[in-house]
Each structure stands twice: as C-alpha cells, then as structure tokens.
N, C-alpha and C positions, 0 to 999 in steps of 0.2 A: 465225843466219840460214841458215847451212850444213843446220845440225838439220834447219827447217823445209821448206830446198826439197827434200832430201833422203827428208822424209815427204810432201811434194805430190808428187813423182817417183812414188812405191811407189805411193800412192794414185789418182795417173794410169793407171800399168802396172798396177792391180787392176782397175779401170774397163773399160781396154781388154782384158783378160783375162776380165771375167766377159761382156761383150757378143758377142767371139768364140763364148765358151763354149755361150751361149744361142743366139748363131745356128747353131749345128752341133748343140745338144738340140731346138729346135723341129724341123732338118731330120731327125733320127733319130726323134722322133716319129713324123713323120708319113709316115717310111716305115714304119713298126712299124702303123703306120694301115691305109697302103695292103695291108701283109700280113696284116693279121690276122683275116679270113673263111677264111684256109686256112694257117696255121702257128701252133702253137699255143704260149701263152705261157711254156711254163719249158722244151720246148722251145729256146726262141731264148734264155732266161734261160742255156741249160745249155753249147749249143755256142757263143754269143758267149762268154760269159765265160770259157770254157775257151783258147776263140782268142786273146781279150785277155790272158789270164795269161799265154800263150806270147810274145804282141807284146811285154808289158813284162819277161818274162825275157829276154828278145836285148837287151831296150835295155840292159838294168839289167847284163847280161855282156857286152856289148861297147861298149857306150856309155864315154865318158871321162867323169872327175870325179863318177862316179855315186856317192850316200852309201849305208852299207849298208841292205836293206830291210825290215831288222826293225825294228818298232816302238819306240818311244822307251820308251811309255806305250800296252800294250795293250789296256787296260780301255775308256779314252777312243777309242781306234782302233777297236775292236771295236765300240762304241756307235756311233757317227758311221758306220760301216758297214751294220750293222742300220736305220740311221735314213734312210740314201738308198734303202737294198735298200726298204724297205717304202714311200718315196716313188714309186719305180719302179713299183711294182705298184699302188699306188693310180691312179696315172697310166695304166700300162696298161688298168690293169681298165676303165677310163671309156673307154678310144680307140675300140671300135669301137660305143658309143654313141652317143656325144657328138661337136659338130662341135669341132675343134683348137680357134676362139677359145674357145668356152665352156671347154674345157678348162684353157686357159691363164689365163683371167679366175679360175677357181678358184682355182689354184694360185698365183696371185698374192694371193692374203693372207696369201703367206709376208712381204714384208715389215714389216705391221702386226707381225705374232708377231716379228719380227727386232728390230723397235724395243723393244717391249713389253720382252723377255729380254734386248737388248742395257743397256738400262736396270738391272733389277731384278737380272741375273745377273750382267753381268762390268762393271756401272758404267761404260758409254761413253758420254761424252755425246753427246746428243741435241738438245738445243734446242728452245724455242717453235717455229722458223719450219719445223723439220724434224719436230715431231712432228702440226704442221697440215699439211705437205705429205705425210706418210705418211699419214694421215687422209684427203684429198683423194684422195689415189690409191682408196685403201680405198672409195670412195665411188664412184669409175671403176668398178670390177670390182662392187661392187653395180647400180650401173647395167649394167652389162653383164648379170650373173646376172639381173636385174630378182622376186627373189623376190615369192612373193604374185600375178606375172601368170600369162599361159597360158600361155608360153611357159618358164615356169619347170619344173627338175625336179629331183628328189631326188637324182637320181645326178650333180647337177651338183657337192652337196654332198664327192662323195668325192675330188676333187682337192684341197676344201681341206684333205682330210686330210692329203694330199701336202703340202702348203704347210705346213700344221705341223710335220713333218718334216724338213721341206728347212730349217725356219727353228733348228729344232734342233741339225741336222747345221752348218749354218753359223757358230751361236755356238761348237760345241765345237771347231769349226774352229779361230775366231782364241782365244779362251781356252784350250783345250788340248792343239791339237793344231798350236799354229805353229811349231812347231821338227821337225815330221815332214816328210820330203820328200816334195813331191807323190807322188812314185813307190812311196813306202811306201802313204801314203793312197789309192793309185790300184789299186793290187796290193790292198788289204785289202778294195777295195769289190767287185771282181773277185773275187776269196774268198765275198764274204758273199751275190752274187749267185747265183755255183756254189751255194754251200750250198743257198741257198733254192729252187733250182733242181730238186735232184734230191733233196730232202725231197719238194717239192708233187708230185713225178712218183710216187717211190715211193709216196707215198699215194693219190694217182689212181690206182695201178696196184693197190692193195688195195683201193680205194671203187669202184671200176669205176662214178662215174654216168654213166650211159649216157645218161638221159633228159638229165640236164643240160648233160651236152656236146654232144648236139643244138640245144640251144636255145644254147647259150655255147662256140660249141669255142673261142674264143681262150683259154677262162679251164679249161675243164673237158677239151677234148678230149686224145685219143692223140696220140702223135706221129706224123708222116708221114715219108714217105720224100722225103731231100733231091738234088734235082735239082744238076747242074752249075750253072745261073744260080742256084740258091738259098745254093753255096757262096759265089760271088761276091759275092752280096749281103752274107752271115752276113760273110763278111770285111770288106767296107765296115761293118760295123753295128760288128763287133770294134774296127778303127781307128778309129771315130768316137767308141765309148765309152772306148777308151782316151786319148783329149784332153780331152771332156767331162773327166773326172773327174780327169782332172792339169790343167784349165783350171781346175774348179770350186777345187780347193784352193788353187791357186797363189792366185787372186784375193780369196779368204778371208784370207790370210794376211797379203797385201800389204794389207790398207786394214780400216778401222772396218765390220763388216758392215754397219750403217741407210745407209751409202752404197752400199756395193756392191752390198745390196740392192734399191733403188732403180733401179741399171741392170739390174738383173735384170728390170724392166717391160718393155725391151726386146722378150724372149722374147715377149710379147704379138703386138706388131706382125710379128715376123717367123712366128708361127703363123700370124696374118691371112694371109701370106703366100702360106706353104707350101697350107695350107687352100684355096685360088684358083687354085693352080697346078696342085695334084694331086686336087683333089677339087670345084673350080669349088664351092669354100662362097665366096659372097660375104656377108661383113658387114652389117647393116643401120643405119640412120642412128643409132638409137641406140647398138649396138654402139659404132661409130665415134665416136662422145661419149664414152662410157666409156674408148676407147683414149688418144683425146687428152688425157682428165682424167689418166690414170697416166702421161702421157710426160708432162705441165705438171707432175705432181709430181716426177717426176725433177730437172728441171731448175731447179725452185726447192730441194731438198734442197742440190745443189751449190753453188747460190750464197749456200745461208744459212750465217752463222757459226752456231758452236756455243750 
C-alpha cells in the first residue's frame, strides 16, 4: 500500500511538473514568435544557450546536494539531446508561418507516437481505455489540422515532425536516462543546442543565401546587432529554457510517459492562450472542438485503469 501511494505521489508530482513545464514552453514560444521577423534563428539558438550553460554552471557550483554533471550513459544522453535540439528547430522553423494553435495541434501527435513506443519499446502498460483516449485526442489535433480543407497546409505537417521527436526523446527519458539528474539532461540539451547553433551559422556564413534570407531571415538570415532590451529578453529566454528542460526531465522520470504525455495536451490550450494575447489569433469553433476532444482525452487516460 505504501509502494502504491508512494508511485501515485511521483505520478502526481510528474503531472504537475509537465503542465508547469508546457505552460512556460508555450510562453517561450510565442515569444520566439513575437521576434522572429527580426532576430534570426541560431542566432538566439547560440547566445540563449550559451547563457543557459552559464545559468546551470552557478546552480550546479553553488547549489547544495547537486549530483555530479557528467552523464551516467552518454550515448543515450547525447541521443535525447539531438532529438529535442531537432524538435526545437522544427518547431521554430513553422513559428513565423504558422498561427501557435496550429502549431501546437501538430506537435501534439507526440502523444499517439509516446503510446505506440511506450508499448513496443520499453513495455509500459497502456490499456483499452487509454489507448481509445489517446486515439480520441489524436482525432482532436486532426480535427484541428482539418487535412484535405482549405485551410489546410503542408507546413503544418512539420511540427509533427517535432512531435515525433519529442515522443522519442521522452521514451529514452523514462527508459534510459531516469537515473540522470535533470541538471545533467538539462546542461546536455544546452550543449547540443550551442552545437547546432554555430554549425547552422558557420554554414550560413560559407552558403551566404542571400535571396533566401530575404524571403526567411528567421531561418536563413545574418545575425544582427543586439540591443540592451534584446539582452534582457535573451536572459528571460535563457531562464525559461533552463526550467523547461530540467521541468521536461524531471517529469519523464517521475511517471509512465502515455500519462504524462497526455497532460502534455495541455500546452494546446495554453498556445490558444498566448496566441490571443500576443498576436490576437482567436481560435475558430472548430479549432475549439479539437481542443476540447485532447483535454476530454486527458482526463479519461487518468481515470482509466491499466
């Protein structure tokens, strides 16, 4: 009995761990939104994540009880790192097309793939009632995406490449990387972010496309010169990624992904949010159907036995 409330405890605190999480990823979004006609994307990849390395070296030397931050298993570390880095940029890539819900309706058929793999890869049961509420959600974000209408488009397809990624990174999470401390995992994503960073620059800096960073500076342009308010900003973006991603692992670690997955729908509704505040996208009725089909599967995942 001890056992059991002891793993609804962990599974509670991953819950409430991945919903934080996602509401501070939607709001870093869609500030990365709000800048991205005029700061260019590995750019911000180069100096947040540079900032954040430095944020989690202070915690990790002055903080107490901190474990050391070298990887346990760097194969698996290294993988799960390349697998968010390249979620990041999918995600990116689509922000200054795409409205945030769309965005996030894509990227939510990371759960389906979490079930799928949570199943076939590391054997966690799933359930009838939780693999029809996964499905149901699944069903929400097509409704949302509405493929086949006019309002359909291709590039909506590339978050769900992120979603596949994210769903990756999150199995290797609770299979084999739950004995690594957030702070490692969080440091290693911050690494593999720099890296990617001042690869895609130095090659931009030998490709010189001119014509296409006209048409795409988020994704192709130079970098610009950073203003006083744009340091402040780069700092808030550095703090925020450095909790995302000691939020994202902790809550991996703590609970069976197809559930934590699940509140990861979340992030939906709080895009809806952000999207209305900062760029007055208001949702349309069907949208809002699809929202509410992925928050109704959430809540039947939790309440079904295994």
């Amino acid at each position: 009995m001890d056992r059991d409330e002891g793993r609804q405890k962990q599974v509670f605190l991953g819950i409430v761990a991945i919903v934080a999480t996602v509401f501070l990823m939607s709001f870093t979004d869609a500030l990365v939104k709000y800048v991205s006609a005029d700061f260019p994307l590995w750019q911000l990849y180069v100096i947040r994540s540079f900032m954040a390395i430095t944020i989690l070296a202070g915690i990790q030397l002055f903080g107490r009880r901190q474990r050391g931050a070298r990887p346990k298993f760097i194969a698996w570390v290294t993988l799960r790192s390349l697998l968010l880095a390249m979620m990041y940029l999918a995600i990116y890539a689509a922000i200054p097309v795409l409205e945030l819900s769309v965005i996030a309706a894509a990227l939510y058929t990371a759960p389906i793939f979490i079930a799928l793999l949570s199943a076939w890869w590391i054997g966690e049961p799933v359930g009838l009632r939780r693999w029809l509420a996964v499905i149901f959600g699944f069903a929400g974000v097509i409704v949302i995406l509405r493929p086949g209408g006019e309002a359909f488009s291709l590039l909506a397809l590339i978050p769900v490449i992120a979603g596949l990624c994210y769903a990756l990174a999150a199995i290797i999470t609770r299979s084999k990387c739950a004995d690594e401390s957030p702070m490692t995992l969080s440091l290693a994503l911050n690494f593999a972010l720099l890296a990617v960073g001042l690869i895609a620059t130095a090659a931009l800096a030998i490709w010189q496309p001119l014509e296409a960073g006209g048409n795409y500076p988020f994704l192709f342009g130079a970098w610009v010169a950073v203003t006083p308010e744009d340091w402040i900003f780069l700092t808030l973006l550095a703090t925020l990624i450095v909790v995302i991603s000691i939020g994202f692992a902790k809550a991996y670690q703590l609970g069976p992904p197809v559930i934590i997955a699940t509140f990861d729908y979340a992030y939906l509704g709080f895009a809806a949010l952000w999207g209305f505040v900062l760029f007055a996208e208001i949702p349309d009725g069907v949208t809002l159907a699809g929202i509410a089909m992925i928050a109704t599967a959430g809540l039947i995942v939790v309440a079904a036995p295994k």
